[in-house]
DSSP file (Angstrom, degrees, kcal/mol; ACC not computed):
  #  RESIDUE AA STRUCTURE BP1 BP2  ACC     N-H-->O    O-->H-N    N-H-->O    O-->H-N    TCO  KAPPA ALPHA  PHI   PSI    X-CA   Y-CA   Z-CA
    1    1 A X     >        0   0    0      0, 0.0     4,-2.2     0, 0.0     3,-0.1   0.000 360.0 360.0 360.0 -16.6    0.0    0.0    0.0
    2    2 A X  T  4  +     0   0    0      2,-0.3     0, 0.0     1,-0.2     0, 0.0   0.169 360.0  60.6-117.0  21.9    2.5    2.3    0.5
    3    3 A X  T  4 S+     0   0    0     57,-0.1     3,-0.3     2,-0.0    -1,-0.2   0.570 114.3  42.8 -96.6 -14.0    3.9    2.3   -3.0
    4    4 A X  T  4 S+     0   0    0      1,-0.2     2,-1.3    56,-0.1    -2,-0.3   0.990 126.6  33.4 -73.6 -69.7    0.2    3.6   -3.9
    5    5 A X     <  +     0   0    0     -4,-2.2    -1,-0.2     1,-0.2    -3,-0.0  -0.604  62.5 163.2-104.5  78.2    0.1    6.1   -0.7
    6    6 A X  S    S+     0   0    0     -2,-1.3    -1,-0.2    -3,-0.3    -4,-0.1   0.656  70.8  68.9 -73.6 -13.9    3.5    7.7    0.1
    7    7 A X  S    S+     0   0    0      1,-0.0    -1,-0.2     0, 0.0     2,-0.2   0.931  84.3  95.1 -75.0 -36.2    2.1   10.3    2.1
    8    8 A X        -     0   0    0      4,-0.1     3,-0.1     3,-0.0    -3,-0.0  -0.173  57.4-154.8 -56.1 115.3    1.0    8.0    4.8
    9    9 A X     >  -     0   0    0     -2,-0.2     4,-0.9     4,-0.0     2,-0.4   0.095  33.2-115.2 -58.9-169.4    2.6    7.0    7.9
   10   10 A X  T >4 S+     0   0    0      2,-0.1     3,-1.2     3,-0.1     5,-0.0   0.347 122.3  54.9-112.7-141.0    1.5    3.4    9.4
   11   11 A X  T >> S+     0   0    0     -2,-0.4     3,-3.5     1,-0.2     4,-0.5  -0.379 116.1  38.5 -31.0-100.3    0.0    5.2   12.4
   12   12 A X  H 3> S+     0   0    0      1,-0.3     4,-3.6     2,-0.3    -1,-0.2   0.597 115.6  52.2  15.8 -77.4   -2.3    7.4    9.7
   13   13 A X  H <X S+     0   0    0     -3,-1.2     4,-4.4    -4,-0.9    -1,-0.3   0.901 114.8  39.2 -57.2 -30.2   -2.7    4.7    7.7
   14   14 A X  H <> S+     0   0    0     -3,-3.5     4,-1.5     1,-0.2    -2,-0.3   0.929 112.1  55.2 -83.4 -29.1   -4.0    2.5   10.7
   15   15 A X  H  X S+     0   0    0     -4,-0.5     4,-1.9     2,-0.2     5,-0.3   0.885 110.8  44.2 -26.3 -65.3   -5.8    4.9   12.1
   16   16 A X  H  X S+     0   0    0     -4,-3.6     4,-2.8     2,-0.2     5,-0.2   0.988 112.9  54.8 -53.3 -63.2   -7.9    5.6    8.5
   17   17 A X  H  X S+     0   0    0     -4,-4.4     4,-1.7     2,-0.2     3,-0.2   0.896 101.9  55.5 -44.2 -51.1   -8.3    2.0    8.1
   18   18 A X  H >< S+     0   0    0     -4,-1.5     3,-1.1     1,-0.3     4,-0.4   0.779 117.0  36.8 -18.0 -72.9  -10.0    1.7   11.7
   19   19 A X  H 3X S+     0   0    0     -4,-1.9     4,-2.2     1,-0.3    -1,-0.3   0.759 113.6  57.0 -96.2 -32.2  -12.6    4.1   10.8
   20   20 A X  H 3<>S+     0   0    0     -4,-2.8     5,-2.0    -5,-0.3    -1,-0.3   0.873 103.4  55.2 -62.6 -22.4  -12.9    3.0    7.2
   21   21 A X  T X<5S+     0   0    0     -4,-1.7     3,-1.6    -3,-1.1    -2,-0.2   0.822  97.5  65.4 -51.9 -43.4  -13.7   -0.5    8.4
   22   22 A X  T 345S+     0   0    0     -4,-0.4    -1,-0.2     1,-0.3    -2,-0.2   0.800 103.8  44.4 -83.3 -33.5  -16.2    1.0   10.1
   23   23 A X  T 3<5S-     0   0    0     -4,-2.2    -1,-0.3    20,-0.0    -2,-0.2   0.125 125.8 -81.8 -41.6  -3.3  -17.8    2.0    7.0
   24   24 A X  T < 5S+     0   0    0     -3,-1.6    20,-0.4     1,-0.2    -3,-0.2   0.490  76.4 146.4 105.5 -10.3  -17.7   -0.8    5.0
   25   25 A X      < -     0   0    0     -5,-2.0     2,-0.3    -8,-0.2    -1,-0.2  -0.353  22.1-175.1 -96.3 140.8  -14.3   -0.6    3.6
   26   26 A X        -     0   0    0     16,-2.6     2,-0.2    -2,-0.1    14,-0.0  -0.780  15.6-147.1-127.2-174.9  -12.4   -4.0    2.9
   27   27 A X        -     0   0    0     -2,-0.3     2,-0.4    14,-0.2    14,-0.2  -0.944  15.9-159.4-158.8 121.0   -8.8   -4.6    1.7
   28   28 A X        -     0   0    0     12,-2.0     2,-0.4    -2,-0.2    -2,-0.0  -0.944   5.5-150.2-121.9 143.9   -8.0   -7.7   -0.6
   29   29 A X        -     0   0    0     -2,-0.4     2,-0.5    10,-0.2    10,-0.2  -0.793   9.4-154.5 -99.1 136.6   -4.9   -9.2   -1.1
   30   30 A X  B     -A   38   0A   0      8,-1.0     7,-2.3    -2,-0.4     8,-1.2  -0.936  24.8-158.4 -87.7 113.0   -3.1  -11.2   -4.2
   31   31 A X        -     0   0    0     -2,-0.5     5,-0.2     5,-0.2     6,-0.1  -0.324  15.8-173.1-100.9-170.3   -0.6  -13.4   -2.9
   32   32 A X  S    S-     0   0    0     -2,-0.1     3,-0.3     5,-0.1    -2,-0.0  -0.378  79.2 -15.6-156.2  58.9    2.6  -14.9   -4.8
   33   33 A X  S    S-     0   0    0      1,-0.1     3,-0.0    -2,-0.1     0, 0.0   0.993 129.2 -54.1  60.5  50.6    4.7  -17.4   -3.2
   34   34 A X  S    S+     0   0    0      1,-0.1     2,-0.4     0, 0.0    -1,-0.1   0.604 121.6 109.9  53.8  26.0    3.2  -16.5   -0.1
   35   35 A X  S    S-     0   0    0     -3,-0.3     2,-0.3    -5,-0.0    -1,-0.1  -0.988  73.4-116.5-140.4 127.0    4.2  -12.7   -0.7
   36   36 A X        +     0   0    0     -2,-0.4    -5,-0.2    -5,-0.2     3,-0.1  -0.474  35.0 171.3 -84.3 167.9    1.5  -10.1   -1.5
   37   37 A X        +     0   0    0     -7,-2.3    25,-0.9     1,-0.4     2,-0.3   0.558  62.2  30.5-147.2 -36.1    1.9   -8.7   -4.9
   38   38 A X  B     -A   30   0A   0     -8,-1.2    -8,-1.0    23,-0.2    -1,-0.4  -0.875  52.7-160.8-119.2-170.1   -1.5   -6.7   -5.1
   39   39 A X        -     0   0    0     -2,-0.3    21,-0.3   -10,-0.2     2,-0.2  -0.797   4.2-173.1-139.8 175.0   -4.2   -4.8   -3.0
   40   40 A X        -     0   0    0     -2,-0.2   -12,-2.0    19,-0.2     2,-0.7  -0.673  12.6-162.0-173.0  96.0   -7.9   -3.9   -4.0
   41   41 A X        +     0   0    0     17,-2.4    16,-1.2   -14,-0.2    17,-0.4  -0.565  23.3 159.0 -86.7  85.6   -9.6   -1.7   -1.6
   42   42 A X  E     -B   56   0B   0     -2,-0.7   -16,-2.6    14,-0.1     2,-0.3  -0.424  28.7-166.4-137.1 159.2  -13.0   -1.6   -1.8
   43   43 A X  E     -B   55   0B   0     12,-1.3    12,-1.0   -18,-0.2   -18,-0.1  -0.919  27.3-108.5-156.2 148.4  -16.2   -1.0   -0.6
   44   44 A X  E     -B   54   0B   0    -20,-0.4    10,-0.2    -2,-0.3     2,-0.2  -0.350  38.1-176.9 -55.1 129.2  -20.5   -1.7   -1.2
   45   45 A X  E     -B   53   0B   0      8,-2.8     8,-2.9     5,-0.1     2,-0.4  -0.883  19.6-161.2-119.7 166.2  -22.2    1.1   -2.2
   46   46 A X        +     0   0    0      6,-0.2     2,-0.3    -2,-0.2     6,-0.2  -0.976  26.3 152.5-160.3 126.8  -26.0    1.8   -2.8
   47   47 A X        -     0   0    0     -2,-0.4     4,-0.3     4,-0.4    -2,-0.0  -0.963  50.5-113.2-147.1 164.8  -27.1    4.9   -5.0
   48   48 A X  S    S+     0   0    0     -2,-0.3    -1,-0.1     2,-0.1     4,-0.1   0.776 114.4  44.2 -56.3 -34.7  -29.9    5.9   -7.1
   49   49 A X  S    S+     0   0    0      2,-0.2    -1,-0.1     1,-0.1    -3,-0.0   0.674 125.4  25.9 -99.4 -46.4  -28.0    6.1  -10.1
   50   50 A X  S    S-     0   0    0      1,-0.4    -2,-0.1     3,-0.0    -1,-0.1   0.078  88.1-146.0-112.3  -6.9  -25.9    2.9   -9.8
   51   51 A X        -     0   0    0     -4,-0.3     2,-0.5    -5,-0.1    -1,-0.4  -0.344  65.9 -14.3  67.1-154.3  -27.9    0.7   -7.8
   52   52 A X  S    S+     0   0    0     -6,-0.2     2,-0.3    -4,-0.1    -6,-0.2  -0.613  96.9 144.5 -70.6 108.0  -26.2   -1.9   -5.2
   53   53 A X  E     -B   45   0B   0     -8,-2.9    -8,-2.8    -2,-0.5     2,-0.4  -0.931  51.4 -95.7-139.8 179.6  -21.9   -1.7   -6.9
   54   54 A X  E     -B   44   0B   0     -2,-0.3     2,-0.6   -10,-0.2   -10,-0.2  -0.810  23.7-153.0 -64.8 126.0  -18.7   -1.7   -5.9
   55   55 A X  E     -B   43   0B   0    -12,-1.0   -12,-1.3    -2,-0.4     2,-0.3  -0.917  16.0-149.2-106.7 104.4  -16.6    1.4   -5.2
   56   56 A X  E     +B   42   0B   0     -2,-0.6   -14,-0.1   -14,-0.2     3,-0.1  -0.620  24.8 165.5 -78.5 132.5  -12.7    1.0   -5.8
   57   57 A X        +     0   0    0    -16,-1.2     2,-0.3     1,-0.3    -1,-0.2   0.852  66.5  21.3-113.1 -18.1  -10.5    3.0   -3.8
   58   58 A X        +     0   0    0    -17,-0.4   -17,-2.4     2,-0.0     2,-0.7  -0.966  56.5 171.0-120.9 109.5   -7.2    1.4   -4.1
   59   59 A X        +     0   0    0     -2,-0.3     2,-0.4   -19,-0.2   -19,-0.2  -0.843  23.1 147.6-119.3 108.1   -5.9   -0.9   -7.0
   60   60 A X        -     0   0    0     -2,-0.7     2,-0.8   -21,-0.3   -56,-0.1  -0.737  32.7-163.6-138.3 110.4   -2.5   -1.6   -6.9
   61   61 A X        -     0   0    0     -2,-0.4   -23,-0.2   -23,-0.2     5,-0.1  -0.689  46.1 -89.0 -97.4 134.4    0.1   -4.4   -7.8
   62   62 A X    >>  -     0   0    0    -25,-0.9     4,-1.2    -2,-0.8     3,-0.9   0.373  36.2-124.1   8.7 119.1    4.1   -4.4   -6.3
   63   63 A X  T 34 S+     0   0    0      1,-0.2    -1,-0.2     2,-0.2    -2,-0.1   0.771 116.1  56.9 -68.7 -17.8    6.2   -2.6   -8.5
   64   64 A X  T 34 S+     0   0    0      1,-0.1    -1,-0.2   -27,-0.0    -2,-0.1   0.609 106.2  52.3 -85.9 -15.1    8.1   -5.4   -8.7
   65   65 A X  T X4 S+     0   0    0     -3,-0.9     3,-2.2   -28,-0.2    -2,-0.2   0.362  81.1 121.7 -71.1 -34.2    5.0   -7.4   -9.9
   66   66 A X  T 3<  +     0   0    0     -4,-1.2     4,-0.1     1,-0.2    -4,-0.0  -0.085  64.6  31.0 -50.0 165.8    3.8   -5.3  -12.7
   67   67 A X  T 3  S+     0   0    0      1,-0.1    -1,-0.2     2,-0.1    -4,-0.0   0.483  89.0 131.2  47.5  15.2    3.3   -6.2  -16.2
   68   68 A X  S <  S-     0   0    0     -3,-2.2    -1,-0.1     4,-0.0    -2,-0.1   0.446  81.9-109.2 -22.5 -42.1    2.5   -9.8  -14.7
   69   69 A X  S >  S+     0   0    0     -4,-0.1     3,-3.9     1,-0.0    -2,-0.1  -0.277  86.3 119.4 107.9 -62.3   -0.4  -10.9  -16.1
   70   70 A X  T 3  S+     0   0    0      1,-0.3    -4,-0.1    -5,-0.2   -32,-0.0   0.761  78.4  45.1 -27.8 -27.3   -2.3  -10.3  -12.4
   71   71 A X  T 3  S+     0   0    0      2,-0.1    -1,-0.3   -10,-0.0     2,-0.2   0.550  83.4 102.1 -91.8  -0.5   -4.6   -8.0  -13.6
   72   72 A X  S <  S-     0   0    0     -3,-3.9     2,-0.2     1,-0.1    -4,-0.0  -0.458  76.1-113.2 -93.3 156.5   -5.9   -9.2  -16.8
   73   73 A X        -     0   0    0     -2,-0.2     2,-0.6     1,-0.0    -1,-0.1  -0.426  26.9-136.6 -70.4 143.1   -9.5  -10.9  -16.8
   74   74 A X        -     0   0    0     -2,-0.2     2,-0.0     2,-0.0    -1,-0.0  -0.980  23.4-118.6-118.1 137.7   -9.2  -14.8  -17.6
   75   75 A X        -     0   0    0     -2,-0.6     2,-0.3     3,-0.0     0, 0.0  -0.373  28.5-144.8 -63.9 149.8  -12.3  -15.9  -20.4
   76   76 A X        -     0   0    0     -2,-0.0     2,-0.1     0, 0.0    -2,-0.0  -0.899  25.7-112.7-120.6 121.7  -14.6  -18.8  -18.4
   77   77 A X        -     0   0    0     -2,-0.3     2,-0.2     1,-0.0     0, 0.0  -0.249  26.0-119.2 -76.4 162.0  -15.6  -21.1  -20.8
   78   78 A X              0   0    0      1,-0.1    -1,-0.0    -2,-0.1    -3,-0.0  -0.673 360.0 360.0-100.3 145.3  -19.6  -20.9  -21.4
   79   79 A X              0   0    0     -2,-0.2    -1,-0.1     0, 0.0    -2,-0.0   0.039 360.0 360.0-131.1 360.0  -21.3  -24.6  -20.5
C-alpha cells in the first residue's frame, strides 16, 4: 500500500483504516509465493443512479510485480 500512498505513515494509515472499516471498507490481497503482490480496496455502495456496486478505492500491484499478467480478466468457458 505504500507504493500507492507515500504520504502515509503506518500510524495514519491504521488509524484511516479503523474508521474505514467502520464503513464498509475492505482490503483484498493477491498473494505470490506467499508474498503479497496486489491490493484492491473496496467497498458496497447503494445509490440511485448505480444501484447496489462496488466502489474501488485502491488498486494496486508491487512494482516489482507489474506487467504480470495479475490484472488481466481470464475468459470462463460458457457450459
Amino acid at each position: 500500500m505504500n507504493q500507492l500512498r507515500t504520504e502515509l505513515t503506518q500510524k495514519t494509515y491504521l488509524e484511516l483504516l479503523e474508521e474505514m472499516r467502520k464503513d464498509g471498507y475492505s482490503l483484498y490481497a493477491l498473494y505470490k509465493d506467499y508474498r503479497i503482490v496486489s491490493l484492491a480496496g473496496l467497498s458496497w455502495r447503494v445509490n440511485f443512479y448505480y444501484k447496489r456496486h462496488v466502489f474501488i478505492y485502491e488498486l494496486i500491484t508491487d512494482s516489482a510485480y507489474r506487467s504480470s499478467g495479475f490484472g488481466e480478466k481470464e475468459e470462463l468457458p460458457i457450459n
